[in-house]
C-alpha positions as CSV (number, residue, x, y, z in Angstrom):
1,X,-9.3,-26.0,3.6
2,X,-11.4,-27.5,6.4
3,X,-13.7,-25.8,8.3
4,X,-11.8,-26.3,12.0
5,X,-8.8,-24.9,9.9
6,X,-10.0,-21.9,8.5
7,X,-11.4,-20.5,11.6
8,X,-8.0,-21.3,13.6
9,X,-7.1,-19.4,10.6
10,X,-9.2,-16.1,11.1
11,X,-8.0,-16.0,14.9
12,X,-4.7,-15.9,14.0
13,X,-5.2,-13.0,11.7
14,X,-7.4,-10.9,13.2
15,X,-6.6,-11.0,16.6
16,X,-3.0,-9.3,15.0
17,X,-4.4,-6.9,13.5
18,X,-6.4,-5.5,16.5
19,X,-4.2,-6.7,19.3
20,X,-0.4,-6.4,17.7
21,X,0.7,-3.4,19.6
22,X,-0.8,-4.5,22.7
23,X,0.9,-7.7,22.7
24,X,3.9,-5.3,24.4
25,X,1.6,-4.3,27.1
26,X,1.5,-7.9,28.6
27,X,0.5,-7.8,32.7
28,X,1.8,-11.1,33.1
29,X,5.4,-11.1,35.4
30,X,7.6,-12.9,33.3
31,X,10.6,-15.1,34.3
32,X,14.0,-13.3,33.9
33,X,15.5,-13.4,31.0
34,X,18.7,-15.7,30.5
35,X,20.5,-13.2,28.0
36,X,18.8,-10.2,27.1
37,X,21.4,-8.5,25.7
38,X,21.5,-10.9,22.8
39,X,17.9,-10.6,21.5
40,X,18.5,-6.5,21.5
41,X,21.9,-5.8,20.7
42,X,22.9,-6.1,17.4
43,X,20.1,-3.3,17.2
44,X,20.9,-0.7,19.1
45,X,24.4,0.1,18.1
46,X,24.7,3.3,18.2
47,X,27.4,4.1,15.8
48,X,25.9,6.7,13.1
49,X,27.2,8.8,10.2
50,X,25.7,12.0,10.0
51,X,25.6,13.0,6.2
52,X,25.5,16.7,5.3
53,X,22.4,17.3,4.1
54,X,21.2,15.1,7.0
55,X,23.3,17.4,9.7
56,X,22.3,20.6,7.8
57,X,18.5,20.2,8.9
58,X,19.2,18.8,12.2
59,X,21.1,22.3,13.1
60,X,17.7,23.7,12.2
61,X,15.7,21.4,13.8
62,X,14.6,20.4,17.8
63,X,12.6,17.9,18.8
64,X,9.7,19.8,19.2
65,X,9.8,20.9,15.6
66,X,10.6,17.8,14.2
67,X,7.5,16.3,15.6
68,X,5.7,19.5,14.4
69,X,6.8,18.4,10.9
70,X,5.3,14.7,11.4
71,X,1.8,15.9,12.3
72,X,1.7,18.4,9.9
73,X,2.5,15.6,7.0
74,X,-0.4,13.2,8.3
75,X,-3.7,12.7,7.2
76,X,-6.2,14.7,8.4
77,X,-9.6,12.9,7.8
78,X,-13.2,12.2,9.3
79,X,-14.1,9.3,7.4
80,X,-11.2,6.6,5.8
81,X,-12.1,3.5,4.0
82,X,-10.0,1.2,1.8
83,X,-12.1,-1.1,0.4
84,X,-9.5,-3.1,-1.0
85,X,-6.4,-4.8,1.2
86,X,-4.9,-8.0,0.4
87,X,-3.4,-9.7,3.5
88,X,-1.0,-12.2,3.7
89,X,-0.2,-14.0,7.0
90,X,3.3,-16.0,7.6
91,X,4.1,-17.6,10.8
92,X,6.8,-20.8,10.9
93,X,5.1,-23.5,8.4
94,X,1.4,-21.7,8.6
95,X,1.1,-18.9,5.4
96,X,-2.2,-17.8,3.7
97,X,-3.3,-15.5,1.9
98,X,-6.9,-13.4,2.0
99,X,-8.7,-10.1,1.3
100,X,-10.1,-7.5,3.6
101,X,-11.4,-3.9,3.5
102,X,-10.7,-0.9,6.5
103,X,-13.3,1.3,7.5
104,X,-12.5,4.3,10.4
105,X,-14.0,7.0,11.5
106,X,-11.7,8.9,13.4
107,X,-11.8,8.9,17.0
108,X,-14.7,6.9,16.6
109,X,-15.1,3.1,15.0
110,X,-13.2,1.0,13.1
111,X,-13.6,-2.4,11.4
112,X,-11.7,-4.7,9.4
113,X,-13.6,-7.5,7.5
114,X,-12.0,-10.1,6.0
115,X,-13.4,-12.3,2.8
116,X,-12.0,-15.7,1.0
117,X,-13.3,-15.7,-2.5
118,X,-15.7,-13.3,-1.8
119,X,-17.4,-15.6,1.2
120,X,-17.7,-13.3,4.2
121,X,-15.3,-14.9,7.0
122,X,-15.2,-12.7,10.0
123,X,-15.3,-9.0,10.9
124,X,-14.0,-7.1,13.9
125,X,-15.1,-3.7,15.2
126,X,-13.3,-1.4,17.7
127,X,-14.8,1.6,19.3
128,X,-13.0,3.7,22.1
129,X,-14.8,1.4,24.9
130,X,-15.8,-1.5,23.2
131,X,-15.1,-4.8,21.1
132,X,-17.2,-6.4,18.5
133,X,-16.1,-9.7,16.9
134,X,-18.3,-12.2,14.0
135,X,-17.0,-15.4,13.2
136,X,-19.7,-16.3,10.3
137,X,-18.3,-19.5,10.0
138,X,-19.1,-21.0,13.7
139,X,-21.9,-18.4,13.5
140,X,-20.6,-16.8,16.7
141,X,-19.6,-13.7,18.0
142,X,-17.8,-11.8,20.7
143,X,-19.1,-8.3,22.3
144,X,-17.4,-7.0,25.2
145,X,-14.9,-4.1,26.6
146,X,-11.7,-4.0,27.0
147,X,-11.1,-5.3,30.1
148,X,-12.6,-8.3,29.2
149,X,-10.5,-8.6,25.9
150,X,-7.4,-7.8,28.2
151,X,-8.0,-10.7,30.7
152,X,-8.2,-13.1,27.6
153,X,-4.9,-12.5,25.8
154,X,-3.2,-10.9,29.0
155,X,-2.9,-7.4,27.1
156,X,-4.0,-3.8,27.4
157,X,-5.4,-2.6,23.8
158,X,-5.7,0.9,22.8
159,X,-8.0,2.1,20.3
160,X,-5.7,5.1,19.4
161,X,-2.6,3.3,19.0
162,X,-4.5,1.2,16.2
163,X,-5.8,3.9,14.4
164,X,-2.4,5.2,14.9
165,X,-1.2,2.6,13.0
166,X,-3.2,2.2,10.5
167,X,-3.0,6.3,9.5
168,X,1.2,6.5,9.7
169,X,0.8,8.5,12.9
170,X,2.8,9.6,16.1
171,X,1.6,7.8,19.6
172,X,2.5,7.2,23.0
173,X,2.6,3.6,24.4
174,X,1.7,5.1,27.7
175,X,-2.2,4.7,28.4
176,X,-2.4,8.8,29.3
177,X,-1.2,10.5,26.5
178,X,-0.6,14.5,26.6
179,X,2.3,16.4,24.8
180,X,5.1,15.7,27.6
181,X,5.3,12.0,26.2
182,X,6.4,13.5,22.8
183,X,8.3,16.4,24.2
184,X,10.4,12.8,26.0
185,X,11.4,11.5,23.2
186,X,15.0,11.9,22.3
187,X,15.3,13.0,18.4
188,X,18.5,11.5,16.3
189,X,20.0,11.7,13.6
190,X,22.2,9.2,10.9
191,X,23.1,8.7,7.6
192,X,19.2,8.6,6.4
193,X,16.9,8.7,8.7
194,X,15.4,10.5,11.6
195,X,14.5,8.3,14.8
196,X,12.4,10.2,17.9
197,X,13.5,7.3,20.8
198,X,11.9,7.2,24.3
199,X,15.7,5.9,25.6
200,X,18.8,7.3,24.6
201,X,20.5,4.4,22.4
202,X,23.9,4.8,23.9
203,X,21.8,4.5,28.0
204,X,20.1,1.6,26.3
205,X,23.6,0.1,25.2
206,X,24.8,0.6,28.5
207,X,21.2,-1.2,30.3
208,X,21.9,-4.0,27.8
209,X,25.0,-4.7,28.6
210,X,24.9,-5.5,32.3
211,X,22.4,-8.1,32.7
212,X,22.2,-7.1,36.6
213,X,21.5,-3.4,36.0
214,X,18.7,-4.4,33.7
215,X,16.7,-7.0,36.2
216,X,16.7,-4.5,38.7
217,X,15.3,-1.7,36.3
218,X,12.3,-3.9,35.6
219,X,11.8,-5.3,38.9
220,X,11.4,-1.6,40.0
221,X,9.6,-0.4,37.3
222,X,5.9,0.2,38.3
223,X,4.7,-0.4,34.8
224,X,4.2,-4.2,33.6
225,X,6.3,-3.3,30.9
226,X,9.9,-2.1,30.3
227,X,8.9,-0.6,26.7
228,X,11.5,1.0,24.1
229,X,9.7,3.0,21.8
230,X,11.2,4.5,18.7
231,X,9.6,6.1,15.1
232,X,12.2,6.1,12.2
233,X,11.3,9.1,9.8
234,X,12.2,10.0,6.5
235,X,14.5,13.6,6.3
236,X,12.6,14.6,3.1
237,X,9.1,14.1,3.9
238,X,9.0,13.6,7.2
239,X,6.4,10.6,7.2
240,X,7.2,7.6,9.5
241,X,8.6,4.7,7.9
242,X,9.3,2.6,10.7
243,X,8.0,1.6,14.0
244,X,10.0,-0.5,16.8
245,X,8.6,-1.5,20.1
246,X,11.1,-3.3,22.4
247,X,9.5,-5.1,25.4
248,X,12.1,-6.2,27.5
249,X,10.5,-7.5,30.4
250,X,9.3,-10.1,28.1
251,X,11.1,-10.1,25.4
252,X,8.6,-9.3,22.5
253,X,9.2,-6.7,19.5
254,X,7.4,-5.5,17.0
255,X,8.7,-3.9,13.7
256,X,5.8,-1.6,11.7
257,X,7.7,-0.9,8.3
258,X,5.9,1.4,6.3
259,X,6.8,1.6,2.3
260,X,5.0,2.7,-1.1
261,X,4.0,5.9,0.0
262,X,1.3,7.3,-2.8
263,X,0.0,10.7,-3.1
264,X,-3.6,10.6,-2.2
265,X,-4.8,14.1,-2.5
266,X,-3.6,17.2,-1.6
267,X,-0.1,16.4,-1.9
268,X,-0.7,13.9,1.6
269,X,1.3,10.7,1.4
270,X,-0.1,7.4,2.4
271,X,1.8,4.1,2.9
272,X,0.0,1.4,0.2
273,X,2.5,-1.1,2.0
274,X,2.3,-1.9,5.8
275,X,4.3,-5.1,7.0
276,X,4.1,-5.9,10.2
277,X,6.8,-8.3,12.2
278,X,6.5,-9.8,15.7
279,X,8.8,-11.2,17.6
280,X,8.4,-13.3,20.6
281,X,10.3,-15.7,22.6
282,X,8.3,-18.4,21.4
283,X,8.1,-17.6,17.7
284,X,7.5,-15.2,14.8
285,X,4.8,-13.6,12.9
286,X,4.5,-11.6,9.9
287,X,1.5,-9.6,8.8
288,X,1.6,-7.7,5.0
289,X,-1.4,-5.5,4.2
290,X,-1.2,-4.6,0.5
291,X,-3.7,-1.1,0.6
292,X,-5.9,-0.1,-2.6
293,X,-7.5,2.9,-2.9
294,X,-8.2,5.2,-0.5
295,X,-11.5,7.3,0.1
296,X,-11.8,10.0,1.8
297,X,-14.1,11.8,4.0
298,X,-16.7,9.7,2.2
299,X,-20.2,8.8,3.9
300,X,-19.3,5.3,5.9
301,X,-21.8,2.2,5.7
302,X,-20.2,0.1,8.8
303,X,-22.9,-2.7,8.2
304,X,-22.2,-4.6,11.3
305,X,-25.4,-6.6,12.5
306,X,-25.4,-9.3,14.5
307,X,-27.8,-12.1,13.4
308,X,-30.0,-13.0,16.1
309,X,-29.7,-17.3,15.9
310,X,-25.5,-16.6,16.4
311,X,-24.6,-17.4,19.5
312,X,-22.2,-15.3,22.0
313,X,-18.9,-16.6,23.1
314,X,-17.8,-14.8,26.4
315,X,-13.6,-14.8,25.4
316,X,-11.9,-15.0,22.4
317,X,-9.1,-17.7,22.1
């Protein structure tokens, strides 16, 4: 693989993996959308069948407790790192495949690296304020805020929705978070799952289906996004094994799906499994992180330095 290639390459994996949820938080006013109900309805039907065991805990359970039981089955850390994550990237004829690590501290920082045959590619770092990106193989690199990240890819990232992410936890979309946008959600209840949705599914059916009624939503709505927001959580355990954002100003979605949970201590499941989907009008990407071994509240060597002879690039593209 060429050189020109295989940094087109890293952009188009890392930029995912820091920016995928904010992709749905796009500023740009996009054109109306010729059929919207098409690219949303087959998944919002709203026919369930409530099993018995299923119905027997929703009769003891509200919203409010059924988010209690999702916090209370997440991990609680101060240091994560998992040194080993394969990565594989799909998106029409472009695949690869390459090898990363994850370190966090929580609240705090958080950097991916990525390696090809154990050749250092490029890493990324995100604090709560601020953006770090080396591209070793241009020897170049990117440090800036947010806003400056924003005004390149036309997004609004959050630092907590990616940690989110990347720990199988409950978040708002919203940029002020406090309990009321939990307490909003709507819980529900079918054959096998739990789903906590920001719309009812049978208002959203309804918005869908009159193309009219939906143009005039957005064109009122003060945000730059008409977001549909939904977790999908397992009855027995209570971790989150799916996550569906619906943009439909623009179209967009993105589907987390969470799978292999392992016990890693404590009787605390973890995902080793996180596949990521998005969907635009344009085209499709998909994103698998394979997770090995997880360490725990272990001291945390970031190592990110800068070499002095790289030079700075004011936007990422």
């Amino acid at each position: 693989m060429n050189k020109k290639k295989m940094q087109s390459m890293i952009h188009k994996l890392l930029i995912p993996l820091f920016l995928i949820l904010s992709l749905f938080s796009c500023r740009t006013i996009h054109k109306k959308a010729e059929t919207p109900q098409v690219a949303f309805e087959k998944a919002t039907d709203t026919t369930k069948v409530i099993t018995e065991e299923a119905s027997e805990k929703v009769k003891s359970l509200s919203t409010a407790k059924l988010i209690n039981k999702i916090v209370e089955s997440e991990l609680t850390f101060h240091n994560l790192e998992i040194p080993k994550v394969n990565i594989n990237y799909e998106s029409g004829n472009n695949a690869f495949s390459l090898r990363g690590s994850i370190k966090l501290t929580h609240d705090s920082v958080l950097q991916i690296s990525v390696t090809k045959l154990n050749i250092s590619l490029a890493k990324a770092k995100m604090t709560p304020d601020s953006v770090f990106f080396i591209n070793y193989l241009d020897r170049s690199y990117f440090k800036g805020s947010y806003a400056e990240l924003n005004e390149s890819f036309h997004t609004e990232l959050s630092f907590g929705i990616v940690q989110s992410i990347i720990t199988n936890s409950l978040f708002s979309t919203k940029e002020e978070i406090d309990n009321k946008d939990f307490k909003n959600l709507f819980f529900i209840a079918d054959s096998s799952e739990f789903i906590l949705s920001s719309i009812k599914p049978k208002k959203l059916d309804n918005i869908l289906k009159n193309e009219k009624r939906l143009q005039r939503i957005i064109n009122h709505s003060e945000d730059s996004t008409f977001m549909v927001q939904s977790f999908h959580i397992n009855p027995q355990n209570y971790k989150i094994e799916k996550i569906n954002l619906k943009d439909l100003r623009s179209q967009r979605e993105l589907n987390v799906g969470f799978d292999q949970f392992e016990d890693i201590g404590n009787g605390v499941l973890f995902p080793a499994k996180v596949e990521v989907n998005t969907i635009t009008q344009k085209n499709q990407s998909k994103v698998l992180l394979e997770l090995n071994r997880f360490e725990i509240d272990k001291p945390i060597n970031f190592n990110f330095n800068i070499p002095a002879n790289y030079r700075r690039i004011e936007r990422l593209r």
